[in-house]
N, C-alpha and C positions, 0 to 999 in steps of 0.2 A: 614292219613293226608299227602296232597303232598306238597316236598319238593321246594315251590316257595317262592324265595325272592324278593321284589319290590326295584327297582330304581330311582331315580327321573328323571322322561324325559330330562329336559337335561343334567344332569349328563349324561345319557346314552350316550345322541347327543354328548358330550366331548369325550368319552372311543371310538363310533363309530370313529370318527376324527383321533383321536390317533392311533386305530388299522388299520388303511386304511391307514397314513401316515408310519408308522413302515412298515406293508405287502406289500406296494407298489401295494394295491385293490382298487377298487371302491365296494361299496354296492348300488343295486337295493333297493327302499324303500320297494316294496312289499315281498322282499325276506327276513328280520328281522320278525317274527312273534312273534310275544308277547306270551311271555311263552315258549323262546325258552332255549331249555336247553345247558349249557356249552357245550356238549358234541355235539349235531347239530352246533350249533356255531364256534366251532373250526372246522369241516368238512366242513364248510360255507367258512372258511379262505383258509382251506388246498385246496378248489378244486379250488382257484379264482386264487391260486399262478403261477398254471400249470408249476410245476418244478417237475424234479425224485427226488424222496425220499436217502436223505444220510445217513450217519450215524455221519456226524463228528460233532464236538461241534460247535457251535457259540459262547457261552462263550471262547472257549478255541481261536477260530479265532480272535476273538475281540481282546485279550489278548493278543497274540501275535502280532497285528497292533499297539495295545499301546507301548508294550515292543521294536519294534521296532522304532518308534517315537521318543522316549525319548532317545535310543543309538546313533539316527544321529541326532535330532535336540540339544540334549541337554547335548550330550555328556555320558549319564549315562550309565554305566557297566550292560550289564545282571545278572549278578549273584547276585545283588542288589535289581533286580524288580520281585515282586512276585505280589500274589494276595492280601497279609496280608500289602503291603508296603502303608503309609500313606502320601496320595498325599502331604500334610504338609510339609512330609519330602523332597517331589522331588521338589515342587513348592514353597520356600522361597514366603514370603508377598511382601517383598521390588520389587523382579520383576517376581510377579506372573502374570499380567495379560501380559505382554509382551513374557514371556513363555510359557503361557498357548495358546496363541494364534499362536504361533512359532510351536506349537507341533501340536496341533490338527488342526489346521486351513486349510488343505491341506484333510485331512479324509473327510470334508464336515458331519458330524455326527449334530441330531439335538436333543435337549434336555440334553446336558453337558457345557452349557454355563454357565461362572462363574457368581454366583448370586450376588444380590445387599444385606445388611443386612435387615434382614427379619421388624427389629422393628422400623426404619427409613422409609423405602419402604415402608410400612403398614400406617403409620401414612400419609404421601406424599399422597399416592392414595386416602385416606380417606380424607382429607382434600381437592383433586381434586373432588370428589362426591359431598362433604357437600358444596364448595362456588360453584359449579355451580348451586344446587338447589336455591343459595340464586340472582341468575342470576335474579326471577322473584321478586321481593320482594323491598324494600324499603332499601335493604342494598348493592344494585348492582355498585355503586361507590367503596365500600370495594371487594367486592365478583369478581371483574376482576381481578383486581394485586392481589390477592391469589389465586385465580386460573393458572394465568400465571405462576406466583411461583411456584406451586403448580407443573406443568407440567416438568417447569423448573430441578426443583430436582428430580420429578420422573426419567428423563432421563439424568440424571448427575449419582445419581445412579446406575441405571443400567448400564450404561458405563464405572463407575468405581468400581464394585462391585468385591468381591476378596474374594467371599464363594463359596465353592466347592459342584457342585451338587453329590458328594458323601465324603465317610472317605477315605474311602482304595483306592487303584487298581482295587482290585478284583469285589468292588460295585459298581467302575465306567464301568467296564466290562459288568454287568448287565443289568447297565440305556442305555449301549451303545446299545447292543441288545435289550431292551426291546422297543425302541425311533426308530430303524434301521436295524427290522429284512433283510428285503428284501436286504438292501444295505452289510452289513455282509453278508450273503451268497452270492452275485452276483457273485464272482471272480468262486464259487467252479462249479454254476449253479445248483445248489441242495437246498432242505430244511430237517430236521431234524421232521416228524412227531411228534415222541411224543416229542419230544422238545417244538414245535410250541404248541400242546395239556397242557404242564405244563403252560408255559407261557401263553397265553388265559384264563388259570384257574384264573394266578396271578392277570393279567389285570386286571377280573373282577371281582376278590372277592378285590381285593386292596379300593373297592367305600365302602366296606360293615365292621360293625364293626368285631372288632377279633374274640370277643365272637360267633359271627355270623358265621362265617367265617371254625371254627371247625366244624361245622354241614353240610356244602357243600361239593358236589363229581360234578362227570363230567355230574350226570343227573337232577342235579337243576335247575331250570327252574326260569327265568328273566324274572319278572311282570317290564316294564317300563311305564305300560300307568295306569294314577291315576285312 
């Protein structure tokens, strides 16, 4: 029995987006072949990069752009900042978003932007879908100013949201490389092969359940078309 897992198409189209923004690629539509296994897929990445092959960490690069951040922006001692240090503790609530923005704002990194709270936000959006369906209906008098509203808070929210898109350092180190490969490495002019190879794996097993996910290697092959 071959080892192929299915996608939802545009799930896929999401993970493709992601991965082309991260690598600093473009993808040919005819070049993705359905049933294409992790392991062509990341050789798909590694040859679009046209960088010489490194050895050095990205994690550990990122990491030390973090660590220096926080010493000049924010005054904090290195011997304090590890990978296990819990942003909580660098970034007080009272003037988190004013720091957070002090710190990283200059990196230009995308996908570590402080979140809104998940079960406010959630309800906001939901309530933008459900009054603009009611746009055609006999309850469109009500269904404008709750959608206005509705907009309103979503992006009040989001502007003042003050959740961290990760716990630690260490995890924000991750989401940094995993959101900004190409821009992490740009300084050194290199890419890290099998670095590049793990992460590709992560990418796209991260869509698929856990359970699932222990039965996959580099030669699994992505069914995305239903």
């Amino acid at each position: 029995m071959e080892n192929i897992y299915h996608i939802d198409d545009e799930d896929f189209g999401d993970l493709i987006s992601q991965i082309e923004k991260s690598f600093g690629i473009e993808f040919d539509y005819e070049e993705i072949t359905n049933n294409i296994t992790i392991e062509e897929f990341s050789e798909l990445v590694i040859s679009k990069m046209k960088m010489e092959n490194g050895q050095e960490c990205s994690n550990q690069i990122a990491f030390y752009r973090i660590r220096k951040a926080l010493t000049e922006k924010l005054g904090i001692k290195k011997s304090v900042i590890n990978t296990k240090t819990e942003l909580s503790k660098v970034f007080p609530k009272k003037s988190r978003i004013k720091n957070w923005k002090h710190t990283f704002g200059e990196l230009n990194y995308s996908g570590i932007n402080l979140q809104p709270p998940s079960i406010p936000y959630g309800i906001s959006i939901l309530t933008t879908i459900i009054s603009f369906f009611f746009f055609f209906g006999s309850y469109r008098v009500y269904a404008i100013p709750i959608f206005i509203l509705s907009i309103i808070t979503t992006k009040i929210l989001v502007k003042y949201g003050k959740q961290f898109p990760a716990k630690t350092i260490g995890e924000l180190t991750k989401e940094i490389v995993k959101n900004n490969y190409k821009s992490v490495r740009t300084e050194k002019g290199t890419i890290n092969i099998t670095e590049i190879k793990k992460l590709i794996f992560s990418q796209l097993t991260d869509w698929f359940d856990p359970k699932e996910v222990k039965n996959m290697n580099m030669k699994t092959k992505i069914n995305y078309i239903d």
